[in-house]
C-alpha positions as CSV (number, residue, x, y, z in Angstrom):
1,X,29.8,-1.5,5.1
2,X,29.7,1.6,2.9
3,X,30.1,5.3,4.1
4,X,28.8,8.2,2.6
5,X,31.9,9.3,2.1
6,X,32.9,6.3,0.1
7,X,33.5,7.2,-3.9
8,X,31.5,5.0,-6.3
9,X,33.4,2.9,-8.4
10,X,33.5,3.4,-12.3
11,X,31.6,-0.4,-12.5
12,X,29.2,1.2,-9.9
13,X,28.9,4.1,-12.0
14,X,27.8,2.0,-15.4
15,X,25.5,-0.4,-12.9
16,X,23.6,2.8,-11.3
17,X,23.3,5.3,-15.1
18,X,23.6,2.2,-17.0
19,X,25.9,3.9,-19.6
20,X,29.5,3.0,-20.0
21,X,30.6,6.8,-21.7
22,X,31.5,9.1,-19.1
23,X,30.0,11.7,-21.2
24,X,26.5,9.9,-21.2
25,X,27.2,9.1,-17.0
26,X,27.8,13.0,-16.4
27,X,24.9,13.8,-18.5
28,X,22.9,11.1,-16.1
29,X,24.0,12.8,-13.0
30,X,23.3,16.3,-14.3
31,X,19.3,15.1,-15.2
32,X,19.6,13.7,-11.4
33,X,20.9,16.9,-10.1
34,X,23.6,14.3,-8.3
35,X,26.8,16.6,-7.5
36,X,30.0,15.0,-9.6
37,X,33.4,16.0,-10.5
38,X,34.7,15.5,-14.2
39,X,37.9,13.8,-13.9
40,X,41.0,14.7,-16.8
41,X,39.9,11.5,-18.3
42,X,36.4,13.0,-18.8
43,X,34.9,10.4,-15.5
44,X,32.8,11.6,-13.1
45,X,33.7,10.7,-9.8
46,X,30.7,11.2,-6.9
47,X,29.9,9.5,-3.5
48,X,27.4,7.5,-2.2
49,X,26.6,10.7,-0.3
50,X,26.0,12.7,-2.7
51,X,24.1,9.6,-5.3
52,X,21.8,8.9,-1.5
53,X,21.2,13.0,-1.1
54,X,21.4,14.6,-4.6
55,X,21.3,18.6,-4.7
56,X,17.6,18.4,-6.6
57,X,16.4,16.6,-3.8
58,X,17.5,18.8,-0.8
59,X,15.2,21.0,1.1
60,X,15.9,24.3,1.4
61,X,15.7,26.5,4.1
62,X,12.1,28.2,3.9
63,X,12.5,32.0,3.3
64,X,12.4,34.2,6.6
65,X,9.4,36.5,6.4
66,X,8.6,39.4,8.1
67,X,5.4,39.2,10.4
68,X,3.1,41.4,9.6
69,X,3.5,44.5,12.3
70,X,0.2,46.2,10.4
71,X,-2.2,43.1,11.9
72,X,-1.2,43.8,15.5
């Protein structure tokens, strides 16, 4: 069973931007707002995690307003 904490493998990778150069993959995952680390080899490493629950697609916490004391 995979975890979200599992890292997706570089033939996962090709299978799930369907590019084989890391530079093409990273540019993928950018587009996808998918949070990645570049490797020294130029990779990007992610997890299943992050690929499920990309950045782009998280909600954000609705800004706190101030009621309006003047329709009291």
């Amino acid at each position: 069973m995979r975890s979200d904490h599992d890292i997706i493998t570089q033939d996962e990778m090709i299978e799930l931007t369907g590019y084989q150069l890391p530079s093409k993959q990273c540019k993928a995952l950018e587009r996808a707002g998918i949070f990645f680390i570049r490797r020294p080899d130029g990779r990007p490493r992610t997890t299943w995690g992050h690929f499920q629950n990309p950045l782009s697609q998280r909600h954000q916490a609705p800004a706190q307003e101030e009621p309006n004391f003047g329709a009291m």
